[in-house]
C-alpha positions in Angstrom: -88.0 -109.2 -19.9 -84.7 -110.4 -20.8 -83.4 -106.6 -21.6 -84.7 -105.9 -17.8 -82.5 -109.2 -16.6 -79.2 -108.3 -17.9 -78.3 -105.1 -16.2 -79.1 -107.2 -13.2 -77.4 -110.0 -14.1 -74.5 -107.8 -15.0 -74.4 -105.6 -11.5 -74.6 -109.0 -9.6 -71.2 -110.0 -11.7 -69.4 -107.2 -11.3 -70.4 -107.1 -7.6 -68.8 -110.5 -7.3 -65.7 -109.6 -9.4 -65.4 -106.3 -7.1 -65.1 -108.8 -4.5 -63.1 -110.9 -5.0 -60.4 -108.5 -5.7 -61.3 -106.7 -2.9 -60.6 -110.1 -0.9 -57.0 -110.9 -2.7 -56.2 -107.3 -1.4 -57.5 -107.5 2.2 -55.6 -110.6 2.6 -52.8 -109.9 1.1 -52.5 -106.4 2.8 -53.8 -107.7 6.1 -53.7 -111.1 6.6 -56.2 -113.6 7.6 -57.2 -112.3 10.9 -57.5 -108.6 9.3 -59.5 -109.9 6.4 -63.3 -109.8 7.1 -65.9 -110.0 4.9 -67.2 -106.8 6.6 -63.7 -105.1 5.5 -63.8 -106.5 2.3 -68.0 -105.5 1.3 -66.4 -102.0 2.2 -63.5 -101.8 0.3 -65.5 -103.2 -2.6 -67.8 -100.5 -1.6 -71.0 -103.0 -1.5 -73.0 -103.6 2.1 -72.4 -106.8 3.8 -75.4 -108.3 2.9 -74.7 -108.3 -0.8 -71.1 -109.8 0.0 -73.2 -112.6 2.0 -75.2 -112.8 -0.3 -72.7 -113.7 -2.8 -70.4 -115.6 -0.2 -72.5 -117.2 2.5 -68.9 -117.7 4.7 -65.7 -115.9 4.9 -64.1 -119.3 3.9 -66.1 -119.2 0.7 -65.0 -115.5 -0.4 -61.2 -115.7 0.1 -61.0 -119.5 -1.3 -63.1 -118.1 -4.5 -61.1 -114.8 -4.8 -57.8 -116.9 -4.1 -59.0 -119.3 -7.4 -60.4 -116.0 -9.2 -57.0 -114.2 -9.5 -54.7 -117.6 -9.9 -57.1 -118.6 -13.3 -56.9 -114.7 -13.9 -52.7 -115.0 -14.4 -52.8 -118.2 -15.8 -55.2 -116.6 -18.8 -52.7 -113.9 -18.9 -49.9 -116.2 -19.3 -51.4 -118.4 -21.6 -52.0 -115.2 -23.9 -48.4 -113.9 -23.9 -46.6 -114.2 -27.3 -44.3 -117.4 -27.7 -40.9 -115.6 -25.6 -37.7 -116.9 -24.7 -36.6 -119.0 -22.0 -35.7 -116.4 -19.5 -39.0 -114.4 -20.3 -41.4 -117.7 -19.8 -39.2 -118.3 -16.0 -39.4 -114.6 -15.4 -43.4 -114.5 -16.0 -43.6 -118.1 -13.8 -41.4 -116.3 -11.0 -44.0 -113.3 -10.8 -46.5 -115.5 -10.0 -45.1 -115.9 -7.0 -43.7 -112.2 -5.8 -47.2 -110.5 -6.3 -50.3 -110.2 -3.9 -51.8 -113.0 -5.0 -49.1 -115.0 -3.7 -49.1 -113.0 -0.4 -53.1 -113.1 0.2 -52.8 -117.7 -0.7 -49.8 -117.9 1.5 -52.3 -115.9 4.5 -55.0 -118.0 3.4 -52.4 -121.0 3.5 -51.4 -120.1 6.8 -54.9 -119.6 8.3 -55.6 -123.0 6.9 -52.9 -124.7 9.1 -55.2 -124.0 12.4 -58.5 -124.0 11.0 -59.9 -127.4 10.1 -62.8 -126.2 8.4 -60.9 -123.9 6.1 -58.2 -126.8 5.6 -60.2 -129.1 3.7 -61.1 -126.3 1.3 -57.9 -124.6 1.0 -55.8 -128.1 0.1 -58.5 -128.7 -2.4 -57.7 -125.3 -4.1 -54.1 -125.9 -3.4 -53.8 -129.0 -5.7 -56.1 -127.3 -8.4 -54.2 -124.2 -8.5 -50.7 -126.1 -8.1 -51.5 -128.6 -11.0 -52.6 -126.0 -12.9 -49.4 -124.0 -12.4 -47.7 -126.9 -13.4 -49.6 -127.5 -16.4 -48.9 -123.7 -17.4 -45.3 -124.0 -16.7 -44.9 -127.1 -19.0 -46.9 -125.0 -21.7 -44.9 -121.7 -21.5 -41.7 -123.5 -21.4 -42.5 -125.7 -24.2 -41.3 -128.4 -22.1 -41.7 -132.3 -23.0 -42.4 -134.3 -20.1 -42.5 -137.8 -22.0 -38.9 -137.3 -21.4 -37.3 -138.4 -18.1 -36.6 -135.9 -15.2 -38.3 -132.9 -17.5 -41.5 -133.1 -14.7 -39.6 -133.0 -12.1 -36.9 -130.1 -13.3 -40.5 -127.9 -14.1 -41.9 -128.8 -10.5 -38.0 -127.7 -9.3 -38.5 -124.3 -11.5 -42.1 -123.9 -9.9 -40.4 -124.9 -6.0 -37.8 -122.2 -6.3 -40.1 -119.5 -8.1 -42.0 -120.0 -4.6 -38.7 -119.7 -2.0 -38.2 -116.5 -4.1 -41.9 -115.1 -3.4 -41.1 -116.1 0.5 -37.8 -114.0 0.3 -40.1 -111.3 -1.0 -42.6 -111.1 1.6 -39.6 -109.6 4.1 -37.4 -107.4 1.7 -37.2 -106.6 -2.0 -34.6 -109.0 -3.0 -35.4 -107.9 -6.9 -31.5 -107.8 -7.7 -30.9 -111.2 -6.1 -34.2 -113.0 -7.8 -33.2 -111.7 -11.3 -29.8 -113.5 -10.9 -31.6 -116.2 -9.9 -34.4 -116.1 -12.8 -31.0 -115.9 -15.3 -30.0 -118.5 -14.0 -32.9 -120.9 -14.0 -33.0 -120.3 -17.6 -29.9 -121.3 -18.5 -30.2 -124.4 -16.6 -33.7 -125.2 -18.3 -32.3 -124.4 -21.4 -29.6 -127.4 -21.3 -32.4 -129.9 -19.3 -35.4 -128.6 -22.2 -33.4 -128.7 -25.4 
């Protein structure tokens, strides 16, 4: 019976994966109000019931694909081979200029008016942004028993964000990678 259960098991996870990166694409294409789980079964090209089925509420699909992609880049950070300075702020920026920054900042936004998508977004906020900042200290090889090192990583991970706002209107590549240079020099001299 088992042997009968896991191609089950398995279409049911790769239903839920399809998704959720379905979702992270509708939102961050669309936006919030453009973003239904009736869009989003069909892009995933599953019917709406299975997408219910898997996500009883809108709020529930876009706040799981929204955590599914941000533990997604931080495994793909954590795997990366030990790099320099500029290369660890120049990953950490891109998690803020790609579609998963665009779809959380719609979800963000949506948030702001909705009360019962507030609660659950501001939980998800805090996981992902301590987890960010967890991931930052580890890429950078940064020591925070020392004074002002948390607060110079949270600064890295507050700019890295600014830039993925600037990104959202125009492609200000040239001007981030100035930026990202930078950064690196300064967390070179604050890290060593």
């Amino acid at each position: 019976m088992a042997a009968v259960t896991a191609p089950k098991q398995d279409r049911s996870r790769a239903t839920r994966q399809r998704l959720l990166e379905a979702a992270v694409s509708c939102l961050a294409e669309h936006g919030w109000a453009g973003s239904t789980v009736a869009v989003v079964a069909e892009r995933a090209g599953v019917s709406r019931g299975a997408a219910q089925h898997h996500f009883p509420t809108r709020e529930d699909l876009f706040t799981a694909a929204v955590e599914y992609v941000a533990e997604e880049r931080s495994q793909a950070l954590r795997t990366l081979p030990s790099r320099d300075r500029h290369e660890a702020v120049a990953a950490l920026v891109d998690l803020f200029t790609g579609p998963l920054f665009r779809a959380a900042l719609h979800l963000w936004v949506a948030a702001s008016g909705e009360d019962q998508l507030r609660a659950r977004v501001t939980e998800l906020e805090a996981r992902v942004g301590r987890e960010s900042h967890r991931m930052a200290v580890e890429v950078l090889g940064a020591d925070e028993s020392r004074p002002g090192v948390r607060e110079t990583v949270q600064g890295l991970l507050d700019m890295a964000r600014g830039l993925g706002l600037a990104t959202l209107l125009t492609d200000d590549r040239a001007r981030r990678e100035r930026v990202v240079a930078q950064w690196a020099l300064l967390l070179d001299e604050a890290l060593a």
